[in-house]
C-alpha positions, 0 to 999 in steps of 0.5 A: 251316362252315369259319371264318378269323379275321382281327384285329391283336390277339392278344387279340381273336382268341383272344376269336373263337377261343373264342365259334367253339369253343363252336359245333359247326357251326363249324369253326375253320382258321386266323387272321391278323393281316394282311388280305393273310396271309389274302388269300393262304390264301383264294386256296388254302384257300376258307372259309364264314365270316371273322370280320374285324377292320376298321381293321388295319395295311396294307389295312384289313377293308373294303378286304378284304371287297371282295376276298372272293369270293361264297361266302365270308360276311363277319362284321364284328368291331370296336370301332368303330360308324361303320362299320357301314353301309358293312359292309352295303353290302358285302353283309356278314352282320353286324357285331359290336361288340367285346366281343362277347357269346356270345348276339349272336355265335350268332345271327350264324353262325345267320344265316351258316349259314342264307344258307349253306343258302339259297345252296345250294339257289337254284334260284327265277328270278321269271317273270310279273310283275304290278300285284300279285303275282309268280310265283316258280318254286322247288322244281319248283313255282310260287308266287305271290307277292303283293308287299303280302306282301313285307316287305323284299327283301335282296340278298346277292351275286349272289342276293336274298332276299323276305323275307315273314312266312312264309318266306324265298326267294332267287332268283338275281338282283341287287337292281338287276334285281329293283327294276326289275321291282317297282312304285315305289309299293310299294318303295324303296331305303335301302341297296346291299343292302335294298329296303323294302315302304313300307306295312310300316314300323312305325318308323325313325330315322337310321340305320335302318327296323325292320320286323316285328321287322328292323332294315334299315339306311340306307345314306347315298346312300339317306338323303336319298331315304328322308326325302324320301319319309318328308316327303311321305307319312308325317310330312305326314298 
């Protein structure tokens, strides 16, 4: 996969630079110290990954993933953790705290790499909906989908990912449509980007829900909602 690094800090870039060159599926092109340098190369050169720095002199990481096209996958970089929430909601793969450490920085470009893959091979529609399950046409077959199977729905561009503890299936679709067609008792929205399964939520604070091991972040136009919800079916039993 094709890599930018985009970081006002000299430091901080070549501190990138050596974490990609230490994994072979990632292949290094250039770095910018300005959103708009590396707005422009992206015009002419499209790549898989940027690895994006977020408060930087001129237009700042956010402002700029808004402006990356959809093949291209966002990893955040920063020293600051307020704003990792607004990050998800830009449909980012994941957000980096500055120092990274090699261990956490892999398994953001695994998980780049396997959307990567997925995004590729997205040929699933959803056809026949019911009180219970779906039907999922992928890979010339026709699965059938229980939603109670269903632990959290990601959306990801123009794409959703079902996540279950079996698998993972992406279908061409928003996450505003496929919540439309999914029944309200069973899922409900936290973030831009996430629709949870209620019946699967072993825990959650603030800022987040973890479910069978994923942390799925809250976004804040989804919070008050969230504990609403959490007041009157969970903490009133």
């Amino acid at each position: 996969m094709n890599c930018i690094v985009v970081d006002d800090e000299p430091l901080a870039r070549e501190a990138i630079k050596m974490l990609i060159s230490q994994i072979p599926a990632l292949v290094f092109e250039e770095e910018f110290s300005h959103a708009d340098t590396a707005a422009a190369y992206l015009r002419e050169h499209p790549v898989g990954l940027v690895f994006l720095d977020i408060q930087m002199p001129g237009t700042d990481g956010i402002t700029f993933a808004r402006s990356i096209g959809k093949d291209t996958h966002v990893i955040f970089t920063t020293a600051f953790s307020q704003y990792a929430l607004e990050s998800y909601d830009l449909d980012a793969i994941d957000y980096l705290l500055k120092p990274i450490k090699p261990a956490r920085f892999q398994k953001a470009v695994e998980k780049a790499i396997s959307y990567q893959e997925l995004l590729s091979g997205a040929t699933a529609t959803m056809n026949e909906v019911s009180q219970d399950y779906c039907f999922i046409k992928a890979d010339k077959k026709i699965m059938k989908v229980f939603f109670e199977e269903i632990l959290f729905i990601e959306g990801l561009k123009d794409y959703v990912i079902l996540h279950t503890k079996e698998q993972k299936i992406i279908t061409a679709m928003n996450i505003k449509t496929i919540q439309s067609q999914l029944p309200q008792q069973l899922f409900i929205r936290v973030s831009k980007s996430y629709l949870i399964n209620k019946s699967n939520i072993d825990y959650f604070d603030n800022n987040m829900v973890c479910i069978n091991q994923h942390e799925v972040p809250i976004g804040n136009s989804y919070r008050s909602a969230f504990f609403e919800f959490v007041n009157k079916n969970l903490l009133s039993r």
